[in-house]
C-alpha positions as CSV (number, residue, x, y, z in Angstrom):
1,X,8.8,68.1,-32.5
2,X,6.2,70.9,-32.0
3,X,3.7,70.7,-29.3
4,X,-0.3,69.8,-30.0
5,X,-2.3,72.1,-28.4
6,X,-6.3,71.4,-28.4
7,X,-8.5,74.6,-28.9
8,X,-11.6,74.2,-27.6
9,X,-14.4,77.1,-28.0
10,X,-17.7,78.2,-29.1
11,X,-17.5,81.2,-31.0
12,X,-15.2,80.5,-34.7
13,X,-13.6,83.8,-34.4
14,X,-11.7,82.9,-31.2
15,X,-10.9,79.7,-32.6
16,X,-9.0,81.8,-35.5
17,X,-7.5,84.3,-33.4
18,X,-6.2,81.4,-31.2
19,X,-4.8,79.6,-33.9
20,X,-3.1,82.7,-35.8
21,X,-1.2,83.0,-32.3
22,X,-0.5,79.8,-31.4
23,X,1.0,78.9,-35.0
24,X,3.1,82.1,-35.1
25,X,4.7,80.4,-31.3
26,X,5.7,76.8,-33.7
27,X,2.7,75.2,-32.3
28,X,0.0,72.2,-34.1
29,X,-3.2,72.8,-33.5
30,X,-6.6,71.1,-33.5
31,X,-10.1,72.8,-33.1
32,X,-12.8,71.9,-31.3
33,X,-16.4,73.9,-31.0
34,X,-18.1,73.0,-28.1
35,X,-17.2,69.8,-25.0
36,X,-18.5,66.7,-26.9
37,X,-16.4,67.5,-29.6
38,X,-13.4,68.3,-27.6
39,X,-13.2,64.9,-26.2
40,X,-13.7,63.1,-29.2
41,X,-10.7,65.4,-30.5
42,X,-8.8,64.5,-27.3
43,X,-8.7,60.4,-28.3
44,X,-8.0,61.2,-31.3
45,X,-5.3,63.9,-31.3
46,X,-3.6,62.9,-27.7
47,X,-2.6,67.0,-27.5
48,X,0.0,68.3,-25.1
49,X,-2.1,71.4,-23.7
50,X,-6.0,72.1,-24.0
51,X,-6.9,75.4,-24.1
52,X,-10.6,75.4,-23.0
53,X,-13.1,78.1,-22.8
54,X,-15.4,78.1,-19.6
55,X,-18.9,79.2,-21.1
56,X,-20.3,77.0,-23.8
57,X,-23.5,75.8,-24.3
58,X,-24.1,71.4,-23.1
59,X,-20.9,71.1,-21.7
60,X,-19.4,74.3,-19.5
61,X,-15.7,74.2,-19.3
62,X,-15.6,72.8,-15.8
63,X,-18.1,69.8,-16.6
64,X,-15.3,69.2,-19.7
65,X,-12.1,69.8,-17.4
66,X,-13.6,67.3,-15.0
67,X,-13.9,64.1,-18.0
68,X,-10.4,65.6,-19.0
69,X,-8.4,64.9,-15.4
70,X,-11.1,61.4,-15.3
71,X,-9.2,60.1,-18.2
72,X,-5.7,61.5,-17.7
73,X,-4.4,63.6,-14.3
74,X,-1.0,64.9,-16.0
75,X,-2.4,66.7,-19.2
76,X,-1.8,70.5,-18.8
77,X,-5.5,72.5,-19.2
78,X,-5.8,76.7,-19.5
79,X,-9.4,77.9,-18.9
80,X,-10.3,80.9,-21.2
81,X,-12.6,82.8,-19.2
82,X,-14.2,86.7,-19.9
83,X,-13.2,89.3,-17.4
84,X,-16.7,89.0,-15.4
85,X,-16.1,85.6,-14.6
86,X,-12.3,85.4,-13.2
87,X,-14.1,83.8,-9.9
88,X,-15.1,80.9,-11.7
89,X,-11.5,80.7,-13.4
90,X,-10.1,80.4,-10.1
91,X,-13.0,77.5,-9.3
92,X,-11.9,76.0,-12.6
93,X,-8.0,76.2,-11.3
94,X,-8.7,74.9,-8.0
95,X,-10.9,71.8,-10.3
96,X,-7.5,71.2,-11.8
97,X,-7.2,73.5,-14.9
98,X,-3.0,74.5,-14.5
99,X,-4.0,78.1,-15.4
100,X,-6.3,80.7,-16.8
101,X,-6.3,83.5,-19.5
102,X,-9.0,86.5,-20.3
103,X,-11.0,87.7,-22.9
104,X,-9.6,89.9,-24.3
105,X,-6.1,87.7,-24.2
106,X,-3.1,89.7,-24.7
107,X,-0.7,87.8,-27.1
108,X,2.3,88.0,-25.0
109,X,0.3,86.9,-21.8
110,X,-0.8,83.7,-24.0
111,X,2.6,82.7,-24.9
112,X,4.0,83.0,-21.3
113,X,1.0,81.5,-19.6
114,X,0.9,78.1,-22.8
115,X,5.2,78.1,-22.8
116,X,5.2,77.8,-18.9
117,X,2.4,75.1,-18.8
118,X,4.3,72.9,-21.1
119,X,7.2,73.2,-19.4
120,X,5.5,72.2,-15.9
121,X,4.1,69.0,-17.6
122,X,8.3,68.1,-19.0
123,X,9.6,69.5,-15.8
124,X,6.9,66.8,-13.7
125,X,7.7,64.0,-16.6
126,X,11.3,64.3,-15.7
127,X,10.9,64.5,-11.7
128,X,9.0,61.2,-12.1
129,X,11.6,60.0,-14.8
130,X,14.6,60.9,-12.0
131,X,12.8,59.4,-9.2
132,X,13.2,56.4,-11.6
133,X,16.2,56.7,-12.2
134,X,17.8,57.2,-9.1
135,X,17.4,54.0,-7.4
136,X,20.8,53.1,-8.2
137,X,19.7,49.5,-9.1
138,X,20.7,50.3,-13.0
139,X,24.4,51.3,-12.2
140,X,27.3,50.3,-13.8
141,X,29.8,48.7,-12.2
142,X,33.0,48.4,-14.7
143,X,35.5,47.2,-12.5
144,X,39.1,46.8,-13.0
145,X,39.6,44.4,-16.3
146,X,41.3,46.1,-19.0
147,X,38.9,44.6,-21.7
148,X,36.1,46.2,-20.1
149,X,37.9,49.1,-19.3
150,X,38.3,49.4,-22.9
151,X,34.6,48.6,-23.9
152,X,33.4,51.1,-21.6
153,X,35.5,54.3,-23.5
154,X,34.0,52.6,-26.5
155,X,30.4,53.5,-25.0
156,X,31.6,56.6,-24.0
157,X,32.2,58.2,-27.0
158,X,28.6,56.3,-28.8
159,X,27.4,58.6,-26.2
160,X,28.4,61.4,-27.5
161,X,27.2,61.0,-30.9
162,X,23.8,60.5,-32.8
163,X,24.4,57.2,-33.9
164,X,22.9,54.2,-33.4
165,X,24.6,51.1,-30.9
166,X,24.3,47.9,-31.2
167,X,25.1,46.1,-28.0
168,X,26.7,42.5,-28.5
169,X,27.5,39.9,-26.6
170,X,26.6,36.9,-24.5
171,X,23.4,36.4,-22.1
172,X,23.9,37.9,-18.7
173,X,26.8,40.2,-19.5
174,X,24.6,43.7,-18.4
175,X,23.3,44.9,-21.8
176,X,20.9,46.6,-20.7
177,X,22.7,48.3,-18.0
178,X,25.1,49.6,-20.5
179,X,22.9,51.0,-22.6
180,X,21.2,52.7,-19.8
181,X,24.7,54.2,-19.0
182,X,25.1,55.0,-23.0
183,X,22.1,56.9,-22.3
184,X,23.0,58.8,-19.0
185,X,26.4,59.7,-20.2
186,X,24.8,61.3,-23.5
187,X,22.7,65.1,-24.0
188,X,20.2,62.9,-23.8
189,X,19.9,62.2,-20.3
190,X,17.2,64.7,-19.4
191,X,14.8,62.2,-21.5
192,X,13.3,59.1,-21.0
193,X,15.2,55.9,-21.5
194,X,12.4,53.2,-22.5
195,X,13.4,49.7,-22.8
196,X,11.5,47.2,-24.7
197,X,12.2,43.0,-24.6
198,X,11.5,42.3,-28.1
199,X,10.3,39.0,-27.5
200,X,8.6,39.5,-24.5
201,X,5.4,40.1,-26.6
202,X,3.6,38.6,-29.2
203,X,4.3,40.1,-32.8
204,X,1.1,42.5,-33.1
205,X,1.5,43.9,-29.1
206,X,5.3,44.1,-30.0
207,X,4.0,46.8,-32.7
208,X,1.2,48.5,-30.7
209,X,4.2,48.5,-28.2
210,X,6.8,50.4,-30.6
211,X,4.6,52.5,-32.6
212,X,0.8,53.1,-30.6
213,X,-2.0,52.1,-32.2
214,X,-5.5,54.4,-32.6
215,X,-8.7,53.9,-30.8
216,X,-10.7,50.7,-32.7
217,X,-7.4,49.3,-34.2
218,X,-8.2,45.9,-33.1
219,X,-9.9,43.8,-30.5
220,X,-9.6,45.6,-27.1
221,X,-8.1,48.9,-28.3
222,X,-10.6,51.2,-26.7
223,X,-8.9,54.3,-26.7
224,X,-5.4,55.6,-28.2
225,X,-2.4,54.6,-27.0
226,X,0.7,56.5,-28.3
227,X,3.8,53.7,-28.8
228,X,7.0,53.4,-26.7
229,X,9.0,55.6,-29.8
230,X,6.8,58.3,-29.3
231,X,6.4,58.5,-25.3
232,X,10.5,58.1,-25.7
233,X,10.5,61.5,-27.8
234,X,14.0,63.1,-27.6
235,X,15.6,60.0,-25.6
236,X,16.5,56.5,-25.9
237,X,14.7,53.6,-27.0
238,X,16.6,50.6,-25.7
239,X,15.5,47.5,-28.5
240,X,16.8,44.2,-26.1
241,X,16.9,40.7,-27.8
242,X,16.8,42.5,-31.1
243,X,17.4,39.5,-33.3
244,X,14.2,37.8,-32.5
245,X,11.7,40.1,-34.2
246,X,9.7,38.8,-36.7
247,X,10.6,39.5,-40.3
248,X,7.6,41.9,-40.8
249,X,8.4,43.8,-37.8
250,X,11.7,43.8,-39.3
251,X,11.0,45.9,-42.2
252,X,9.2,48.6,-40.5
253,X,11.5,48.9,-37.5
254,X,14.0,49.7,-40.7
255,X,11.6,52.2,-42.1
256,X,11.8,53.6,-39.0
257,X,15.4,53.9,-38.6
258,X,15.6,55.4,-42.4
259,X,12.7,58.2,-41.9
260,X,12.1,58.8,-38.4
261,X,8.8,58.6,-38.9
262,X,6.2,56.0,-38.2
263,X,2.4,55.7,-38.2
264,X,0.2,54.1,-35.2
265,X,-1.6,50.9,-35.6
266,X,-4.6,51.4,-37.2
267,X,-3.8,55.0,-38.1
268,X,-2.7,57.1,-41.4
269,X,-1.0,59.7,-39.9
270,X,2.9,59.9,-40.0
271,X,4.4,60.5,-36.4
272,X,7.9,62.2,-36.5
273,X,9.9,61.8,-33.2
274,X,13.7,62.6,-32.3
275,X,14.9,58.6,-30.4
276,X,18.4,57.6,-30.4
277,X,18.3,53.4,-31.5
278,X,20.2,51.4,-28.8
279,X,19.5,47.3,-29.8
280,X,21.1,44.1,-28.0
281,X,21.3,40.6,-28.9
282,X,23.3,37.2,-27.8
283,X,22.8,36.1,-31.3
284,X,25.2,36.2,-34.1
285,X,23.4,38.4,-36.5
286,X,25.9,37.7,-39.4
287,X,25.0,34.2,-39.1
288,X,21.2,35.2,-39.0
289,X,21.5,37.7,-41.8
290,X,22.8,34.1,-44.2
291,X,20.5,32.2,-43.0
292,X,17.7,34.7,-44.0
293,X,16.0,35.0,-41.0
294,X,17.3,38.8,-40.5
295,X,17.2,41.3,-43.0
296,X,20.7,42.3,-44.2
297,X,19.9,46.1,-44.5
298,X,18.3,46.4,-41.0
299,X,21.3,45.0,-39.6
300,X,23.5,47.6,-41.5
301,X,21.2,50.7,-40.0
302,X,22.0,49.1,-36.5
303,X,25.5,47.9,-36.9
304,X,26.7,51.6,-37.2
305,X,28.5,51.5,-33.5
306,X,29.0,48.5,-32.4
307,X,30.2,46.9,-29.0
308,X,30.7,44.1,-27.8
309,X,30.5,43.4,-24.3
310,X,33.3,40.6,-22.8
311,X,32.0,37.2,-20.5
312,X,32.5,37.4,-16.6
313,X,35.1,34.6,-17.2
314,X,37.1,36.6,-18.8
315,X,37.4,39.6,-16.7
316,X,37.8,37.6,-13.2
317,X,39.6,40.4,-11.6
318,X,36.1,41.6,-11.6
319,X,34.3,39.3,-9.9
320,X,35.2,40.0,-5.9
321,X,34.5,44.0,-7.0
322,X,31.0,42.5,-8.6
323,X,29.9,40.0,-6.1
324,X,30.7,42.8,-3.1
325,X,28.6,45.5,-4.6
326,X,25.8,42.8,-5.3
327,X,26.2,42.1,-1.6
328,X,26.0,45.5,-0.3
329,X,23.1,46.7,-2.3
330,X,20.8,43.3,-1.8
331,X,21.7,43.5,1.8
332,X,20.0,46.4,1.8
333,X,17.0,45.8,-0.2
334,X,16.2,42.9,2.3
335,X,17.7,44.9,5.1
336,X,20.8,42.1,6.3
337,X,23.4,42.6,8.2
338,X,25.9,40.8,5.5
339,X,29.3,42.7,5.6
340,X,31.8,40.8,3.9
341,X,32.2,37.9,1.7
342,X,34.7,35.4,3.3
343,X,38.4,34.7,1.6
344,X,37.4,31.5,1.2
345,X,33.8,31.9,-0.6
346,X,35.5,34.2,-3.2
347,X,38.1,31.8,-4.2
348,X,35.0,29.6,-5.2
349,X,33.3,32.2,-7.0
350,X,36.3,33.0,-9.2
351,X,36.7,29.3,-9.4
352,X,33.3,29.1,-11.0
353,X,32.5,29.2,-14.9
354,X,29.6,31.7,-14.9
355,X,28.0,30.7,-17.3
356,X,25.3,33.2,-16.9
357,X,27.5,35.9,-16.6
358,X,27.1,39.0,-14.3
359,X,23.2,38.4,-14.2
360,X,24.0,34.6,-12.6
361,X,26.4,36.0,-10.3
362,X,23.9,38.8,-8.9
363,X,21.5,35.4,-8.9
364,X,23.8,33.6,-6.2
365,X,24.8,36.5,-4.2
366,X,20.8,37.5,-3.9
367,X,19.9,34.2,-3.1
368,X,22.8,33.7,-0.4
369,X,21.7,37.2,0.9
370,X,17.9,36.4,1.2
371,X,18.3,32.5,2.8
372,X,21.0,33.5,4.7
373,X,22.4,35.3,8.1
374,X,25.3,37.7,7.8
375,X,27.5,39.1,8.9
376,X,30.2,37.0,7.0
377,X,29.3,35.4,3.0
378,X,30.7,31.9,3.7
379,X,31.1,28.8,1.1
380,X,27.7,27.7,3.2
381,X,25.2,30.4,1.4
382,X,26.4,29.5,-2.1
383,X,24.3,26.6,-4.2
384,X,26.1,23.3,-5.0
385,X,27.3,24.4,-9.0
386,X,29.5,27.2,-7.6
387,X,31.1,25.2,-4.9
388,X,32.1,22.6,-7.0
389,X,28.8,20.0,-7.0
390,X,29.1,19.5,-3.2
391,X,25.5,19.4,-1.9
392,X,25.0,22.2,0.8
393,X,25.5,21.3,4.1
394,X,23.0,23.3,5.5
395,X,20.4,22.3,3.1
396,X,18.2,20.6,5.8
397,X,17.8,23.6,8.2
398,X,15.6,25.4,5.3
399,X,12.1,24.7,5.2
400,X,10.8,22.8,2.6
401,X,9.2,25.5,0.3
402,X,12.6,27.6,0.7
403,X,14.8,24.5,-0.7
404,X,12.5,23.9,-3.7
405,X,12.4,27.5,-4.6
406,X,16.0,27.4,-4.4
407,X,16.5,24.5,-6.4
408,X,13.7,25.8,-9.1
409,X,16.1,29.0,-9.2
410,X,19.7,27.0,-9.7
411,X,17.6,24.7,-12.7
412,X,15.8,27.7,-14.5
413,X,19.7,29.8,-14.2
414,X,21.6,26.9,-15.3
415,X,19.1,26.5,-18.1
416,X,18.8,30.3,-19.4
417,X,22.4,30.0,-19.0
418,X,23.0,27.1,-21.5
419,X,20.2,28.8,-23.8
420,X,21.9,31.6,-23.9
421,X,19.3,34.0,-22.9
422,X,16.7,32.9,-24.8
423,X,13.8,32.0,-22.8
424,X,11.5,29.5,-24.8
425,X,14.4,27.5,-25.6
426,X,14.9,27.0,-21.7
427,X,11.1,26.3,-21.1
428,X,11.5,24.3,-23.8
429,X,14.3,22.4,-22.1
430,X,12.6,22.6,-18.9
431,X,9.5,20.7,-20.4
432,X,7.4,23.7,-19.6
433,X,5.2,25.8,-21.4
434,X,7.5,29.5,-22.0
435,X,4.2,31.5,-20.0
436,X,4.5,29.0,-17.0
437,X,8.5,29.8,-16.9
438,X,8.1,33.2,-16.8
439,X,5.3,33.1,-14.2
440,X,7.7,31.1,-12.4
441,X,10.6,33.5,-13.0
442,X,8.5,36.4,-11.8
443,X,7.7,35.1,-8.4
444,X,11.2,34.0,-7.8
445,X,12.7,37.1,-8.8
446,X,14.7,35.5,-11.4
447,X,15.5,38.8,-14.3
């Protein structure tokens, strides 16, 4: 996808020689004839670089470059500045403008000075997008089972091609953290990974939130706002809880998937952009695609690799390798001493269902973790399901706000559990409205 570079001077004939060179390096441009102008171009256009000339008449370069960093501190700027007036470059850098080129500009000092601009803004993109990244908290933890040994090859080589995954299976099983590691194992790794909860938004924010939308689209849209596809430009768009959309999303998510283009709310212009497709579900999409309530050829453009990822219960060999790693890395993050888990405690863990899969058991071993004292995991810090409906012994020595939270945490789990994921069917089981649950879900760090 070529870069959008915003030209922004006074005098036409600099305009054209600007443009003539900039084309001739692959690049878009967009023109601009004095500051006002520019900024109104900069809403609409949302360019990679600016190249901005210093002297014009209203607005000088610097009074522009300041509104410019005001509205967004990341977006690479180039002064254009005559020989007799290099000092006020050098003001302008020290302003915030990433660099400077004369008049007379020599063509090859252009390209170097606009192709090393751009690639400071991707290079700071991806520090911030590995800073991300590397928290660990996202990693994948295969463990020893042969079925998921299996699966994860199977993800492997999806990584290594074009094609769009579809990620299948059961609430809780770590879809998302697989398609994270689809995306790390890929030539795609260097780029973002966005991930979006399809219905985690209402339909028309769940668009603005795929494709952008332009400045006046609707109510509240008060500036641009370029879409989750296009911000994910030569990465991964991770689509979770796929077959929920609503059936008019559906057909342009699949016009999407057939063109690689799109438009922005609100706007005419077709956006192409280079995303690899990973989407998820818990729900059976054949069923959904006879029952009409998913569109048959969307689900053929997504069923091209398919995976489906196995139940905790049946890969128990997995659990003690699970429930260890959970222990180590929560121990951290609230800075226990917790060491071990006892013989004892993981016999009841593999005794246990898990019905919520590996995001229940990451549930338990956080909440043992944060209520408890280490150094040992005892059959003590684990709530009454997993231990077999025994009430827990130590119950009394909480404090009364930490043994309703924990209670609120082992009903809202047991209920996403038997819902399968889906969380207005479990505020709906509940009895409570699905904005409250998720309020509720939020402040007690329930995923």
């Amino acid at each position: 996808m070529p870069n959008r570079i915003l030209i922004v001077d006074d005098e036409p004939l600099n305009l054209d020689l600007l443009d003539q060179e900039l084309a001739e390096m692959g690049h878009v441009t967009e023109r601009a004839l004095n500051g006002s102008e520019a900024l109104l171009k900069l809403d609409s256009t949302n360019p990679d670089l600016v190249l901005l000339d210093y002297q014009m008449p209203e607005m000088n370069g610097i009074e522009v470059l300041k509104e410019i960093r005001r509205r967004d501190q990341n977006l690479p700027v180039v002064i254009i500045t005559a020989y007799g007036t290099i000092e006020r470059a050098v003001e302008a850098v020290k302003a915030g403008a990433n660099d400077f080129i004369t008049k007379p500009f020599d063509p090859e000092h252009l390209a170097l000075v606009v192709k090393k601009s751009l690639e400071r803004a991707q290079l700071r993109s991806e520090v911030e997008f590995f800073a991300q990244e590397l928290s660990g908290r996202y990693r994948l933890v295969a463990g020893k089972n042969a079925l998921m040994g299996q699966t994860v090859e199977e993800a492997k080589k999806a990584a290594a091609s074009k094609s769009t995954v579809l990620l299948l299976g059961e609430s809780g099983t770590g879809k998302e953290i697989f398609a994270r590691a689809i995306h790390d194992w890929s030539a795609r790794r260097l780029k973002p990974f966005i991930a979006i909860n399809c219905v985690g938004l209402a339909k028309e924010l769940l668009e603005s939130e795929l494709f952008g939308h332009e400045k006046g689209a609707f109510t509240g849209a008060h500036q641009l706002k370029k879409g989750k596809m296009e911000l994910a430009d030569g990465g991964t768009v991770f689509l979770d809880e796929i077959g929920d959309i609503a059936p008019e999303l559906q057909t342009k998510l699949l016009r999407f998937l057939q063109e690689r283009e799109f438009e922005r709310v609100g706007g005419t212009e077709r956006i192409a952009v280079d995303v690899r497709i990973i989407a998820a579900t818990n729900r059976d999409l054949d069923q959904s695609v006879k029952n009409r309530t998913f569109r048959e050829d969307l689900y053929h453009r997504l069923n091209v690799i398919a995976i489906t990822l196995p139940p905790l219960r049946k890969r128990k060999e997995d659990i003690p390798i699970l429930a260890n790693y959970f222990l180590q890395r929560f121990s951290s993050e609230a800075k226990k001493n917790f060491l071990e888990i006892a013989p004892s405690t993981h016999e009841k863990l593999l005794a246990y269902r898990w019905p919520g899969n590996v995001r229940e058991l990451a549930n338990v071993i956080e909440r043992a973790v944060v209520l408890g004292d280490g150094p040992i995991l005892t059959v003590h810090h684990l709530p009454a399901r997993v231990i077999g409906g025994q009430p827990m012994n130590k119950i009394e020595e909480l404090a009364y706000h930490e043994a309703i939270n924990t209670y609120r945490r082992e009903l809202i789990v047991t209920a996403l559990a038997t819902a399968q994921g889906n969380r207005a069917a479990a505020a709906k089981a509940l009895g409570l409205h699905r904005t409250h649950l998720l309020k509720i879900m939020r402040a007690l760090a329930i995923n």
